[in-house]
C-alpha positions in Angstrom: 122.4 135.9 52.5 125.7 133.9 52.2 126.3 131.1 55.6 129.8 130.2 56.3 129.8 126.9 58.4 133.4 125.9 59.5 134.7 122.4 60.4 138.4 120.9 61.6 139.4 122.9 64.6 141.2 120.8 67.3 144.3 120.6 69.5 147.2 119.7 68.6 151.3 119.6 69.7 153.5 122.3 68.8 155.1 121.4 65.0 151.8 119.2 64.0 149.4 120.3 61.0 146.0 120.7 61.2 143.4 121.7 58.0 140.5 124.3 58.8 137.6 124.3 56.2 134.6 126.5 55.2 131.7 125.4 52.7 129.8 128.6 51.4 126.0 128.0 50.3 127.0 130.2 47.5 129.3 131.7 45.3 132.1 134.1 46.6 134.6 135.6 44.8 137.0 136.0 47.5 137.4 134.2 50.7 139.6 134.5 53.6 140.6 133.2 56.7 141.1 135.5 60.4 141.9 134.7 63.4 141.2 136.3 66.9 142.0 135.9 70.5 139.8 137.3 73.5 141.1 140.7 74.0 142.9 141.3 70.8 141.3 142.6 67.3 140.8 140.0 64.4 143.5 139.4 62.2 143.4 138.1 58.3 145.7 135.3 58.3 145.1 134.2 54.3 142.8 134.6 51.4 141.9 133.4 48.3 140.5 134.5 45.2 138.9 133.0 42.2 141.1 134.3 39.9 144.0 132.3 41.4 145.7 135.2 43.6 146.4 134.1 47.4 147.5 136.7 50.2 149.3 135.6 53.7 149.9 137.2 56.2 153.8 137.6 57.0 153.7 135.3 59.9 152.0 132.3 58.4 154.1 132.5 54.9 155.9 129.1 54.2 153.8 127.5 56.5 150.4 127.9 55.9 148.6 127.4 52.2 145.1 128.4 51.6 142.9 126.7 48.6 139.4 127.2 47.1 137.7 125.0 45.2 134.9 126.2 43.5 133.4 123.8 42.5 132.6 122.8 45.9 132.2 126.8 47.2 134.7 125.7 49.3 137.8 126.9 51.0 140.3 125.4 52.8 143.8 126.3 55.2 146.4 123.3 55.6 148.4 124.8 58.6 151.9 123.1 58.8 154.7 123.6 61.7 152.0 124.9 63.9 152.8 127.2 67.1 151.7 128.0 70.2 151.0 131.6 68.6 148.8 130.3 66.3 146.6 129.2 68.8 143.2 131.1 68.2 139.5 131.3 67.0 139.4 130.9 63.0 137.1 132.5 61.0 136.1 132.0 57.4 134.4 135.3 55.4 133.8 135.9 52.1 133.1 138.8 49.7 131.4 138.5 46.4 133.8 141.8 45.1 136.9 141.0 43.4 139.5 142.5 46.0 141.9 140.1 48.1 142.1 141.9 50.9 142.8 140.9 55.0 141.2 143.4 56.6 138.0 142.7 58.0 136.3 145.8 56.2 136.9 143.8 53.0 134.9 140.6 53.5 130.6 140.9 54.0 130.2 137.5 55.6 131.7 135.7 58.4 131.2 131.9 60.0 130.7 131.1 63.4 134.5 130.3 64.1 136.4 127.1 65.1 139.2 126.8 67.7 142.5 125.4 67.1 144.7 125.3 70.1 148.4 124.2 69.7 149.9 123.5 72.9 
């Protein structure tokens, strides 16, 4: 069984950055990033594979980059220009398959979350 422990949620000003990170206590092919509010269903926000392909979702493209080092079994989402939209819970999961995906179906493990508010 994979853990997912997340770390550098906070809350910041509209237009600000932030960086979210995940450490995996193993190997993952693919790892993503969601996001969810109370009331609304997850939504993948980035991913990353080891193969080098990335995946945004249209919202966050230009301002948002996702990276994974493997070395570290590590990934990581530097979050630039930052809205009040993107205010939410953020979840890192991982997959060992080889398929980028950003639906929750397509990732077997999930962290606990950590909150970014932009105000």
């Amino acid at each position: 069984h994979v853990q997912l422990v997340e770390s550098g949620g906070g809350s910041v000003q509209a237009g600000e950055s932030l960086t979210v990170s995940c450490v995996a206590s193993g190997f993952m092919y693919c790892m993503a990033w969601f996001r969810q509010v109370p009331g609304r269903k997850r939504e993948g926000v980035a991913a990353a594979c080891s193969d080098g392909t990335t995946r945004y979702r249209g919202s966050v493209k230009g301002r948002f980059t996702i990276s994974k080092d493997d070395a570290k079994d590590a990934l990581a989402l530097r979050m630039n220009s930052l809205k009040p939209e993107d205010t939410s819970m953020y979840y890192c999961a991982a997959d060992p398959r080889r398929w980028i995906g950003l639906d929750e179906s397509d990732y077997r493990y999930w962290g606990q979350g950590t909150q970014v508010t932009v105000s």
